[in-house]
LUMZABA-406122 format. One record per residue (C-alpha): residue number from 1; residue in three letters; z, y, x. Coordinates in steps of 0.1 Angstrom, whole numbers, plus 5000, padded with zeros to 4 digits. Layout:
% residues N
{resi:NUM; resn:ALA; up:Z; north:Y; east:X}
...
END
This chain:
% residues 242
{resi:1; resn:UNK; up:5000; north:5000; east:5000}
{resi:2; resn:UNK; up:4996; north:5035; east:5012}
{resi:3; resn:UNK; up:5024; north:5057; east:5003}
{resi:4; resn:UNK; up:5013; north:5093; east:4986}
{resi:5; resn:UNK; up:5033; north:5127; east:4992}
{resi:6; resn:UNK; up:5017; north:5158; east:4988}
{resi:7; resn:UNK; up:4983; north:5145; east:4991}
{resi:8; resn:UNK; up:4986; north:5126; east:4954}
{resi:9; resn:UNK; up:5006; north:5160; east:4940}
{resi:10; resn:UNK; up:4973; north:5179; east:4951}
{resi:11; resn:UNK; up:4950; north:5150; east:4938}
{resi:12; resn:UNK; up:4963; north:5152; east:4908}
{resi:13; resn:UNK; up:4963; north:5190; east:4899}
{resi:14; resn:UNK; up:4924; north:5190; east:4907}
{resi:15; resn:UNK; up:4900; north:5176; east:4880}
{resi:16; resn:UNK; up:4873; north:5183; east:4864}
{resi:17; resn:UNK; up:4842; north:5169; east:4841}
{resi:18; resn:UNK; up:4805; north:5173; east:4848}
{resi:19; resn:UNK; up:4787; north:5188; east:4819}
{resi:20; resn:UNK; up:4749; north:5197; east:4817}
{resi:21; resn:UNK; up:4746; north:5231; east:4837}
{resi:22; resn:UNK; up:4726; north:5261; east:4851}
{resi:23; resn:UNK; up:4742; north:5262; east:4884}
{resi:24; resn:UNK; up:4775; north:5255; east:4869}
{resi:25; resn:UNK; up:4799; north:5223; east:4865}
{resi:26; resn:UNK; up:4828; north:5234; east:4841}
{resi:27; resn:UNK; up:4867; north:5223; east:4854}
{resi:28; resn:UNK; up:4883; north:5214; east:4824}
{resi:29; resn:UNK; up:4896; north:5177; east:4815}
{resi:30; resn:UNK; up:4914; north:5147; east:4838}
{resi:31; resn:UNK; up:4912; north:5114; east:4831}
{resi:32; resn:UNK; up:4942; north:5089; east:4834}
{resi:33; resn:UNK; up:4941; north:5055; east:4820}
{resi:34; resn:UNK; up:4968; north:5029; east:4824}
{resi:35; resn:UNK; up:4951; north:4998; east:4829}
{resi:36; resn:UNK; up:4953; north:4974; east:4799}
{resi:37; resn:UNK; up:4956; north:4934; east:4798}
{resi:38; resn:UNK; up:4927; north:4919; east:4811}
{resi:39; resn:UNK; up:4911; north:4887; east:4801}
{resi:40; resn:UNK; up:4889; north:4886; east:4832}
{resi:41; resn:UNK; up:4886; north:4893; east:4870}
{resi:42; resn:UNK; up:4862; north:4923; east:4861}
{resi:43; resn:UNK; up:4887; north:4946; east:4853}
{resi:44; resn:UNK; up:4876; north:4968; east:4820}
{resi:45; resn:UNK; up:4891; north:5001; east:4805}
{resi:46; resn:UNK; up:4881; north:5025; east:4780}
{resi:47; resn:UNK; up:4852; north:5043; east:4788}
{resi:48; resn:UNK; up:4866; north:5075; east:4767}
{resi:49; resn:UNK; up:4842; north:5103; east:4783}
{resi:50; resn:UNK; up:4835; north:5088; east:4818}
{resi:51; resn:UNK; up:4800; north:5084; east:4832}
{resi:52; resn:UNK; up:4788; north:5052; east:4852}
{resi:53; resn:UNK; up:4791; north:5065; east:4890}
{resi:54; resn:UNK; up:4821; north:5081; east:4882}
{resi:55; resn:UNK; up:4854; north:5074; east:4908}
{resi:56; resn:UNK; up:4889; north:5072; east:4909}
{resi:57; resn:UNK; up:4921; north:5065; east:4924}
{resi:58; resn:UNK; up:4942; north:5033; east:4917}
{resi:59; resn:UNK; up:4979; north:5036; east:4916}
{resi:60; resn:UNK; up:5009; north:5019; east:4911}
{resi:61; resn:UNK; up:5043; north:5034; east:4910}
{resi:62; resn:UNK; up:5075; north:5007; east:4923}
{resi:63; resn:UNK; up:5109; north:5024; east:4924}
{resi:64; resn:UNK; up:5099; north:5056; east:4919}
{resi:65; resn:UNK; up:5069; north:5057; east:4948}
{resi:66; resn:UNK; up:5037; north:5057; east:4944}
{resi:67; resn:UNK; up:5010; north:5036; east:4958}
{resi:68; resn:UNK; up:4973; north:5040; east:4959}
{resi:69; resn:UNK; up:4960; north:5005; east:4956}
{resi:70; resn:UNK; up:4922; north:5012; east:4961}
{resi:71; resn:UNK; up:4893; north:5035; east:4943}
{resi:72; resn:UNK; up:4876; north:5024; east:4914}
{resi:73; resn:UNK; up:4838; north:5032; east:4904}
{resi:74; resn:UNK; up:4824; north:5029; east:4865}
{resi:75; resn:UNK; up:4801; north:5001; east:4872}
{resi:76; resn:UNK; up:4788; north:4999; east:4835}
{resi:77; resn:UNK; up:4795; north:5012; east:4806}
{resi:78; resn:UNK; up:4789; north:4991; east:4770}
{resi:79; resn:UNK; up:4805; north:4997; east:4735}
{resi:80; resn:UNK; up:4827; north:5019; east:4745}
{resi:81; resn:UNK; up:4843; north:4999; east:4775}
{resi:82; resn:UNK; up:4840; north:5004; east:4810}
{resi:83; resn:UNK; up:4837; north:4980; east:4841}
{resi:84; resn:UNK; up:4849; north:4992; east:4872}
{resi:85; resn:UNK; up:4843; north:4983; east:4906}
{resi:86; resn:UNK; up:4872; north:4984; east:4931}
{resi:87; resn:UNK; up:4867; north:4993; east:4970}
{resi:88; resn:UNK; up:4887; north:5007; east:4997}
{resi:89; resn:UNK; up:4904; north:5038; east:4996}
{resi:90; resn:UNK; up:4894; north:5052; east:5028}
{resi:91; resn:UNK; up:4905; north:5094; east:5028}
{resi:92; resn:UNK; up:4939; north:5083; east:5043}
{resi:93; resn:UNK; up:4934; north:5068; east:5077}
{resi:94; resn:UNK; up:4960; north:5062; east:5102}
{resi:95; resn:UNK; up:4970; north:5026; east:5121}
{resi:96; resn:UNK; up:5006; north:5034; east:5112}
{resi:97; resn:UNK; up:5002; north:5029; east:5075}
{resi:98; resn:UNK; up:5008; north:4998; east:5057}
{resi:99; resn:UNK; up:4975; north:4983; east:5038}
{resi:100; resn:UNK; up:4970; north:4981; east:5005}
{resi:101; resn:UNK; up:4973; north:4944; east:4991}
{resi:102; resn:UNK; up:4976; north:4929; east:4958}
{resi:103; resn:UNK; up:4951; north:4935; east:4927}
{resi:104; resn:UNK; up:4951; north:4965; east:4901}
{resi:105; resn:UNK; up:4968; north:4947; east:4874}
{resi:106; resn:UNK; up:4979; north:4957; east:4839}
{resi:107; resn:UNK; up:5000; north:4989; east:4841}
{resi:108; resn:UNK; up:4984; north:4999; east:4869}
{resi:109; resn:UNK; up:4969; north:5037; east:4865}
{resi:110; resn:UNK; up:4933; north:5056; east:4877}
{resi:111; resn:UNK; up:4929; north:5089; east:4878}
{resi:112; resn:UNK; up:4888; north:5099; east:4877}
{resi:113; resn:UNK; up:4875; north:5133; east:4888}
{resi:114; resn:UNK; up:4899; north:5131; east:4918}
{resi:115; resn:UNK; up:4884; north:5158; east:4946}
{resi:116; resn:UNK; up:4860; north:5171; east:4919}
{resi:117; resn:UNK; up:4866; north:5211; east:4931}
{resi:118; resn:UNK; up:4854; north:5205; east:4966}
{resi:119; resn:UNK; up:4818; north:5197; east:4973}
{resi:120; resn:UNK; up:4790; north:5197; east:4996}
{resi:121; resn:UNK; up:4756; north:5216; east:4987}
{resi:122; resn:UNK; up:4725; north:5212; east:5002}
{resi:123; resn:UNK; up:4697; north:5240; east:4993}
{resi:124; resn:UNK; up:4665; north:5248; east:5011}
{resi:125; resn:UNK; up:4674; north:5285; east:5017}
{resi:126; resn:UNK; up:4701; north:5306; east:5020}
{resi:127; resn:UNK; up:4691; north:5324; east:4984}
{resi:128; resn:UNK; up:4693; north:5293; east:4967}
{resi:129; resn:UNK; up:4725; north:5277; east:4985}
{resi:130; resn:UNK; up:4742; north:5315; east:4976}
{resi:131; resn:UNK; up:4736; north:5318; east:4939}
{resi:132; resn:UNK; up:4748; north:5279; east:4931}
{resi:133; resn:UNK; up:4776; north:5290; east:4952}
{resi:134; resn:UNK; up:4785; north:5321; east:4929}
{resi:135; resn:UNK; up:4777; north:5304; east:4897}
{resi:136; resn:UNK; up:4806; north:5279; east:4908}
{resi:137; resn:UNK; up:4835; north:5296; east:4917}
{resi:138; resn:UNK; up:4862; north:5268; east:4904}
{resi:139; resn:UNK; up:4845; north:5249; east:4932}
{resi:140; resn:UNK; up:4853; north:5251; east:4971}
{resi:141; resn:UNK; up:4820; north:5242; east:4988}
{resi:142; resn:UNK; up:4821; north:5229; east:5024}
{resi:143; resn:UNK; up:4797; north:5251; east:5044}
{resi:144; resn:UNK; up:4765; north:5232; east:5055}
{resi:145; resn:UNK; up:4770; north:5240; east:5093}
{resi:146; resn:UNK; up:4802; north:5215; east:5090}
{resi:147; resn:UNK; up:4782; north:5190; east:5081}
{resi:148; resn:UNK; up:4757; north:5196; east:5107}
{resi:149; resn:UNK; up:4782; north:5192; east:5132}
{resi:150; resn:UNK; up:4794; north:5161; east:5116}
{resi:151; resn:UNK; up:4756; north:5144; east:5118}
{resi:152; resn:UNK; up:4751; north:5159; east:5154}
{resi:153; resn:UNK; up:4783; north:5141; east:5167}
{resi:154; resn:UNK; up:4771; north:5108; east:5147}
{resi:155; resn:UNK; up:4738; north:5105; east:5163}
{resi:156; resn:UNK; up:4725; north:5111; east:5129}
{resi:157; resn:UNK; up:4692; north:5131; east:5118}
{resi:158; resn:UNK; up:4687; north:5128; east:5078}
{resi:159; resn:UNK; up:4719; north:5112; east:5063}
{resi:160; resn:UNK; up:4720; north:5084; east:5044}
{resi:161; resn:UNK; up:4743; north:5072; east:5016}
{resi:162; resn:UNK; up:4770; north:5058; east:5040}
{resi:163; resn:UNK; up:4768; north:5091; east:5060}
{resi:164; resn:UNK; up:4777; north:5110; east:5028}
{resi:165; resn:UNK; up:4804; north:5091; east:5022}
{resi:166; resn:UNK; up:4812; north:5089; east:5057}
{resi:167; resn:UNK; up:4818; north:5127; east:5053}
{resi:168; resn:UNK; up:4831; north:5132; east:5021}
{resi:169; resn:UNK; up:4861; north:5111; east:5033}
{resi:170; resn:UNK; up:4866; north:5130; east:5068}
{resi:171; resn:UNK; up:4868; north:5161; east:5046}
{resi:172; resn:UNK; up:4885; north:5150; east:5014}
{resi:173; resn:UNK; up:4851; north:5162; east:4993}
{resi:174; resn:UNK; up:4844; north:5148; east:4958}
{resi:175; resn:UNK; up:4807; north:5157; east:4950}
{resi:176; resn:UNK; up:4777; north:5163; east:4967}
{resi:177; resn:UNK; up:4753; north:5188; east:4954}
{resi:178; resn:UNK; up:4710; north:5183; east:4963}
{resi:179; resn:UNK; up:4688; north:5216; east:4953}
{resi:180; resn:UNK; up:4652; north:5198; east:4943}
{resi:181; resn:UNK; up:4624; north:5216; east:4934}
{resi:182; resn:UNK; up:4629; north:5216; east:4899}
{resi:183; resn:UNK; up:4664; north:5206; east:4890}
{resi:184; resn:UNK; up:4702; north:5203; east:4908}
{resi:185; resn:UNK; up:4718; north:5169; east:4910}
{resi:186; resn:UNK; up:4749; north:5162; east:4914}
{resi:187; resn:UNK; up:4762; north:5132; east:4928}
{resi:188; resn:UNK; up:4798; north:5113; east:4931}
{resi:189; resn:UNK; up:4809; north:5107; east:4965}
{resi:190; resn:UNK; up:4824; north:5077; east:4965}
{resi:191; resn:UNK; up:4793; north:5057; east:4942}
{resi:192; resn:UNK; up:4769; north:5082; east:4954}
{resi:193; resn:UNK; up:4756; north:5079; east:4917}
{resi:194; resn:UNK; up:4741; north:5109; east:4903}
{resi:195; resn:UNK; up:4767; north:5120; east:4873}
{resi:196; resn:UNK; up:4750; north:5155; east:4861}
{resi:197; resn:UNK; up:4720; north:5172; east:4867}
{resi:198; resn:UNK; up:4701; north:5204; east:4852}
{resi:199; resn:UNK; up:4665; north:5221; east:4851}
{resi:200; resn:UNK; up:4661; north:5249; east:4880}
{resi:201; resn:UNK; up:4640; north:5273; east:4889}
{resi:202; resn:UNK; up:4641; north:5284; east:4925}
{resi:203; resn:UNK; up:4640; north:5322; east:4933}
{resi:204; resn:UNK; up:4632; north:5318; east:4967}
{resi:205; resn:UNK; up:4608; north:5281; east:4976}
{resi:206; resn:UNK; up:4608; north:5286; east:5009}
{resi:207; resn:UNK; up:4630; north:5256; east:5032}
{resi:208; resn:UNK; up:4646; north:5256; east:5064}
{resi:209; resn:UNK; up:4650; north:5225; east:5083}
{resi:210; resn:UNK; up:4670; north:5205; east:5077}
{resi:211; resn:UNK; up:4682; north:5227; east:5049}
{resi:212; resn:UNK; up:4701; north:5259; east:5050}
{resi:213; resn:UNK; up:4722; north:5264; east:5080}
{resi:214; resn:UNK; up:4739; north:5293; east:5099}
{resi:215; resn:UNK; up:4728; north:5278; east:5128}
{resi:216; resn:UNK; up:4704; north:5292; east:5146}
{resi:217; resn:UNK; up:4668; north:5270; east:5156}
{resi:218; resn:UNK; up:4679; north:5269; east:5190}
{resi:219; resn:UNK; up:4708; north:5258; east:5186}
{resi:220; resn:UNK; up:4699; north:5230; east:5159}
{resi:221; resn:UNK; up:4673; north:5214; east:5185}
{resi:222; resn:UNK; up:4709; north:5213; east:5207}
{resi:223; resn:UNK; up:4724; north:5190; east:5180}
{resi:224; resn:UNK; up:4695; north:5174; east:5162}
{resi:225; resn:UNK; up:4665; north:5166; east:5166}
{resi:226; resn:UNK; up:4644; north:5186; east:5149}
{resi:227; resn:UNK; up:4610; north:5162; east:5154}
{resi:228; resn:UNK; up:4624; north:5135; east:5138}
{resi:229; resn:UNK; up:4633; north:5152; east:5100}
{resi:230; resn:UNK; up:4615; north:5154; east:5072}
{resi:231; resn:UNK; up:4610; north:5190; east:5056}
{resi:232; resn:UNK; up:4633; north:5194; east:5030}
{resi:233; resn:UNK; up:4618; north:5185; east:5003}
{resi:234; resn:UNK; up:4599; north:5156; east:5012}
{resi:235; resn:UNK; up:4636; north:5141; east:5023}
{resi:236; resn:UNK; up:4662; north:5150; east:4998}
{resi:237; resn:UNK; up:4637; north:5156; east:4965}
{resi:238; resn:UNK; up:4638; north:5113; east:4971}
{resi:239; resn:UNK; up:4675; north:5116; east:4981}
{resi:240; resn:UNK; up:4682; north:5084; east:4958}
{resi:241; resn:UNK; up:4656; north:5062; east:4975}
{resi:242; resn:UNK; up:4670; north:5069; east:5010}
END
């Protein structure tokens, strides 16, 4: 088990629901659900307003502490009921920590829409990237150039979906925002499912490679190499294929 303090106190407090937006994801409900009996090993909860690709945290409180037991992902969704998919909770690392063991089991609680205020957001320009930003102020963006610096010390060129995730649990980020040409998706970190999405239309087309940075061109061909990506639309406008 790993033992929460103030990390599951600030986990808590931040939640919020994906709704169909213009640049904007509205912060307004949690989800909790206490895990009922279960007549399989596919464990199944009500599906209430949760979307498939949605994640959460497993706990279980003994004597008054609270364990996270691992993070569950809605799987499927049919009739109303939801089957989740349980993996690794992986934002707390340290070799000094017990590890989780045992199964969710009845009684057992998830919270969704853990992490949901902080994001990343990948745009092709710094117009684009600015006005999503200031359409969202409930949400705390991680600036591109940290994630550059994150690829460059990886080895990595164009990230993948393990190099997402990779990230979003180094920097304790829920979402991941891709600018297309046409539309914003959204996607969960953990699933890397796309859970909302919306109709665009882009002010400024032009891209930067390998999308809108700080950092100047000589000192992204320091870090990456530059050859080797894709512009940026040819890459992340098939961001679920990759």
């Amino acid at each position: 088990f790993i033992i929460l303090g103030f990390f599951l106190k600030k986990i808590i407090s931040i939640l919020l629901i994906i709704n169909t937006f213009l640049f904007a994801v509205d912060i307004n409900n949690k989800v909790v659900i206490s895990i009922p009996k279960q007549d399989s090993t596919i464990i199944k909860i009500p599906a209430l307003d949760l979307k498939v690709g949605e994640s959460g945290i497993i706990t279980r409180e003994v004597n008054k502490n609270t364990f996270i037991l691992g993070v569950a992902i809605i799987d499927e969704i049919n009739d109303g009921i939801a089957s989740i998919d349980i993996k690794e909770f992986k934002n707390i690392k340290d070799k000094y920590m017990p590890t989780p063991i045992g199964n969710p089991s009845e009684g057992d609680k998830i919270t969704f829409r853990i992490l949901y205020d902080k994001a990343l957001l990948l745009a092709p320009n710094q117009i684009t990237y600015q006005e999503i930003v200031n359409n969202n102020k409930n949400i705390d963006f991680i600036h591109p150039d940290i994630f550059i610096s994150y690829l460059s010390s990886n080895d990595i060129n164009q990230p993948k979906k393990d190099d997402f995730l990779g990230f979003c649990n180094k920097f304790d980020i829920g979402l991941v925002f891709i600018t297309k040409e046409n539309n914003i998706e959204v996607f969960d970190c953990q699933s890397f499912k796309m859970i909302g999405a919306d109709s665009i239309v882009l002010k400024d087309k032009s891209t930067q490679k390998p999308f809108f940075t700080r950092i100047s061109d000589e000192g992204l061909n320091k870090l990456l190499d530059l050859e080797k990506i894709k512009e940026y639309f040819d890459y992340y406008g098939n961001m679920q294929s990759n």
